[in-house]
N, C-alpha and C positions, 0 to 999 in steps of 0.2 A: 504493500500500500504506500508507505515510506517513497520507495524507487518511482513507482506511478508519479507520484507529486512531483518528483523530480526532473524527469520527463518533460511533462506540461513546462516547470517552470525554465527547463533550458530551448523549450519550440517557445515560450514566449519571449522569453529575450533574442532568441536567434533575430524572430519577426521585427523583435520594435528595434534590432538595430541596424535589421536591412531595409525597413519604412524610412531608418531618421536618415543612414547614408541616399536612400532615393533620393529625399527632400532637400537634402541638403543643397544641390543646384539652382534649386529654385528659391529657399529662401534667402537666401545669398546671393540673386542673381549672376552666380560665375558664366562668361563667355565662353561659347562655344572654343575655344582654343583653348580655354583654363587645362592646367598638368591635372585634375580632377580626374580619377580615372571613369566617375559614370559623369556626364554629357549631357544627357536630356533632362531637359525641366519639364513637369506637371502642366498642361495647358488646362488654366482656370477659367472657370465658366461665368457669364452671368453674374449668379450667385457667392459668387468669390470675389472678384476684380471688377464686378458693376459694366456696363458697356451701353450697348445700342438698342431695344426691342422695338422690330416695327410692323405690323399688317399692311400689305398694300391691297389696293381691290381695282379691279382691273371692270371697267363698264362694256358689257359685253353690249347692251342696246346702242350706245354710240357708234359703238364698231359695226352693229351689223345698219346701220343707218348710214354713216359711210360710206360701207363696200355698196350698198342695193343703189346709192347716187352715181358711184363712181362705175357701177355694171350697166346700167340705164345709158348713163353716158356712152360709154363705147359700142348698145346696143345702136344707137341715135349712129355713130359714125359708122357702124356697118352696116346697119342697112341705107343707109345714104349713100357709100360704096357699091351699092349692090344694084343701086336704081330704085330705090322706093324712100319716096319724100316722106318724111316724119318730124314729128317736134318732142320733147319731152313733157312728159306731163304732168300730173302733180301727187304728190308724194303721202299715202295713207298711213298713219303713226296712231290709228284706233288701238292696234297691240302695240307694247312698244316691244313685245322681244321679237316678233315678225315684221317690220315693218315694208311696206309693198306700194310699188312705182308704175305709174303708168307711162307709155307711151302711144304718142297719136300720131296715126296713118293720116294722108294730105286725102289718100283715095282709097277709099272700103276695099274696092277690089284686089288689094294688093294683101288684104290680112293673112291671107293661108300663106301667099310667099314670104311677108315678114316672119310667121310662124315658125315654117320650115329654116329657114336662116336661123334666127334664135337657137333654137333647136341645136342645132347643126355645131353651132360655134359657143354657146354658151349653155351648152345641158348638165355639166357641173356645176355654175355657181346661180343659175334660176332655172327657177321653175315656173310655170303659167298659172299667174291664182285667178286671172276675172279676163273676161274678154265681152264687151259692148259694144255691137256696130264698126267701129273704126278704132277702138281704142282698146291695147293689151294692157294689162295686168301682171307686173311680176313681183315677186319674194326670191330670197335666196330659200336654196335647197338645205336641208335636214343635214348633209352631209358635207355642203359650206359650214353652215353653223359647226358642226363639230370642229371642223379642223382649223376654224378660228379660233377657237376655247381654245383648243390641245395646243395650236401654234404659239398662239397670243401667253399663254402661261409658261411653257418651257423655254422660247427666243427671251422674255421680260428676266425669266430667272437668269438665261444666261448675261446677258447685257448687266444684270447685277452682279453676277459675279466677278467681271469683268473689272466692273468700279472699284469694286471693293479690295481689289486686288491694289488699289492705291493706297490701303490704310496697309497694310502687310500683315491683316491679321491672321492667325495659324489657321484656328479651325472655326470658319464662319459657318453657320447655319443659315441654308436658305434651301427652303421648302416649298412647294403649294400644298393649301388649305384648301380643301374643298376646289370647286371647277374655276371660280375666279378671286381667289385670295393666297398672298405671298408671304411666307412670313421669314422674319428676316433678325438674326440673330450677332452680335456682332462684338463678342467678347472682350473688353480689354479700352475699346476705342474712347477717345477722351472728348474730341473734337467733336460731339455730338451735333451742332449744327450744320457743320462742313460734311459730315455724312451722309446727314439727311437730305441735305442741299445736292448731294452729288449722286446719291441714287435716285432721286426724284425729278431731275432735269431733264429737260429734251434733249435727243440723242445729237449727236453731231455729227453729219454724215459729210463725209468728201467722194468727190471723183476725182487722181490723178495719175497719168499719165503714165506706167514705171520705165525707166532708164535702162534696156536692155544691151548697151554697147561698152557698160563697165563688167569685165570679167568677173566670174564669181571668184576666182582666186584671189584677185585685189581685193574684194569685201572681206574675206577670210582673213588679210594680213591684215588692212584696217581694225579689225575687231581683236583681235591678238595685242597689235601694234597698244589698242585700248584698254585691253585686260591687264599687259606689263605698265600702264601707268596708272592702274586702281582704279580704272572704271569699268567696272563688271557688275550685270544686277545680279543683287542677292536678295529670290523673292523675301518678303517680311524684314527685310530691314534700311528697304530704301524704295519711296514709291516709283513706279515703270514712268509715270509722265517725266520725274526729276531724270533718271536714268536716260533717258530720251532726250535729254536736253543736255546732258552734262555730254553726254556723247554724241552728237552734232556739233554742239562750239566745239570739241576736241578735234573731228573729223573735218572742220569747215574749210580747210586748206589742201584735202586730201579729194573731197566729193566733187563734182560736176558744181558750175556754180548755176546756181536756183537750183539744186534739189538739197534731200537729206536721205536720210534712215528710215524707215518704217519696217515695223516686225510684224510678220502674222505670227503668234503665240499659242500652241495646242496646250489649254489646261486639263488635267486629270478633274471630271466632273464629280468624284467620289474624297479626294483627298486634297481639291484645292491648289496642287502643286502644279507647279509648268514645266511641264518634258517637253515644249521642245519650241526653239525661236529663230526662224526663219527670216531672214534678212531682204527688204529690196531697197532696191534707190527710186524715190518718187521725188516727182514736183513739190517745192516746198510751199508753194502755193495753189490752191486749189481752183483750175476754173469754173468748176461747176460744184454744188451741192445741196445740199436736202433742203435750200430753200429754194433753188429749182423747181421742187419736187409739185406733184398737184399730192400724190398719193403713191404709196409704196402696198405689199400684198404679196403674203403665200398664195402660190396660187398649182395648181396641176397638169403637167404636160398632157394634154391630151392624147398622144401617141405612144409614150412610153411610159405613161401614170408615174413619173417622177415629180417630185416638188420642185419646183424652180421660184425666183423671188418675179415677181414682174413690177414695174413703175410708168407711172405718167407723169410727162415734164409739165409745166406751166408754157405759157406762150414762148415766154422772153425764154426758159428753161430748156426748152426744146432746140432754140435756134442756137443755145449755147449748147447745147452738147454735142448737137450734131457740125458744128465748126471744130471742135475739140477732137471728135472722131476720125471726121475726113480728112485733117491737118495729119492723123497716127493713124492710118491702114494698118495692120498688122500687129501694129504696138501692145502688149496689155495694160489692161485699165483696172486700176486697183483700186477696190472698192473701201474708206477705210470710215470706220464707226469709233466714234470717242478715241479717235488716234490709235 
């Protein structure tokens, strides 16, 4: 009985002295370099180290009131393309989670060939809810609607996580809640309004030009060249925007003059981390972007039922891009979100 007790009391001392060396990293915040032989610190939650808690709600009726203007509309340009005069009509928001557009024929006898068009060219994102003498009736389809929800709540998570990838925090939490709610966890962060401010803003979208007549071997010495004088990111402890700037003025006498750097970045969507950053040289100035835009849209290859992004320029938007395009036949065009 004696030995028993004894037992216990050297598995409890074993335990509370490989918890206190765990801890020890972390109470003492020692650096990763420290001669310390264990390394990793405790990543504290919440509940420990206070942070950021947010719900975001994503309006799914605006969105689908959006897309049903912006389907109407290019219903309007193809069948004007096709030989039958039409106007837009006016807009039923009796339901707001269906909301449903008409369009008006110039001459009745064209309805079935409007029909068949529709049809034909938009039988993924409407469907025919009312038809009257000269004037069609449409809603989006059951299956628009889904893959609004589905897209709209996983592209919003990613685009957050992307931000937050500015604060360097270790293990951020970002979920969906139910079909249109975000929630958003952000352990440690101090600067709570700059947070909130930076995942809450409209995106910033650029179109520019990439630089394909500088070898990729010269980028590789560049970035080497930049790593031997201590500029290399280290996710979480220096944000990617500073990193991006400290390494451009470094490079600015090395690069094309009017461009820079820009990385497409693969992050691990499970652990946060970033395996792997991809280098090109773009225009440091953007000619065209998302205020060009009329409207942007997941939308579905009809041929090969692949997801593709599709967009509509504004007037002035249009004649910009397509000057930007014709000037770079062959070029790529690099599409770049929040830098």
């Amino acid at each position: 009985m004696k030995r028993n007790w004894w037992y216990r009391f050297i598995l409890l001392m074993v335990v509370t002295v490989v918890s206190i060396y765990t801890v020890v990293p972390t109470v003492f915040n020692f650096p990763e370099n420290s001669s310390y032989p264990f390394k990793k610190k405790i990543n504290l939650g919440l509940d420990l180290q206070g942070g950021l808690y947010m719900i975001l709600g994503i309006d799914f009726n605006k969105v689908y009131h959006d897309e049903i203007k912006n389907y109407i509309n290019k219903v309007e340009y193809s069948l004007q393309d096709y030989g039958i005069d039409c106007t837009i009509g006016s807009i039923n928001l009796s339901d707001e989670e269906d909301p449903r557009h008409t369009v008006v024929l110039k001459n009745i006898a064209d309805i079935e060939r409007a029909k068949d068009r529709i049809k034909e060219y938009f039988a993924y994102p409407l469907r025919l809810t009312g038809q009257d003498k000269n004037t069609l009736e449409y809603g989006l389809t059951d299956t628009m609607k889904g893959d609004i929800e589905a897209n709209s709540v996983s592209k919003s998570i990613e685009v957050i996580r992307n931000r937050i990838d500015e604060f360097g925090v270790t293990e951020p939490e970002i979920v969906s809640q139910g079909k249109n709610r975000i929630v958003v966890q952000l352990p440690g962060v101090k600067d709570i309004e700059r947070a909130k401010a930076l995942i809450g803003k409209t995106a910033k979208l650029e179109f520019k030009i990439v630089n394909t007549e500088i070898a990729g071997a010269n980028v590789q010495d560049w970035l080497k060249k930049s790593e031997k004088a201590g500029i290399k990111f280290e996710q979480g402890k220096e944000r990617f925007s500073v990193y991006i700037a400290r390494l451009n003025d470094f490079l600015k006498n090395d690069l094309p003059k009017g461009h820079m750097l820009a990385f497409s970045r693969k992050i691990n969507k499970n652990t946060n981390k970033l395996e792997e950053m991809i280098p090109y040289i773009v225009e440091d100035t953007a000619q065209v972007t998302g205020d060009d835009l009329q409207d942007a849209r997941v939308q579905i290859d009809q041929q090969n039922q692949t997801p593709n992004v599709g967009f509509t320029f504004k007037t002035a938007g249009s004649k910009r891009f397509g000057e930007l395009t014709e000037k770079n036949i062959g070029k790529p065009l690099a599409v770049i979100l929040d830098g």
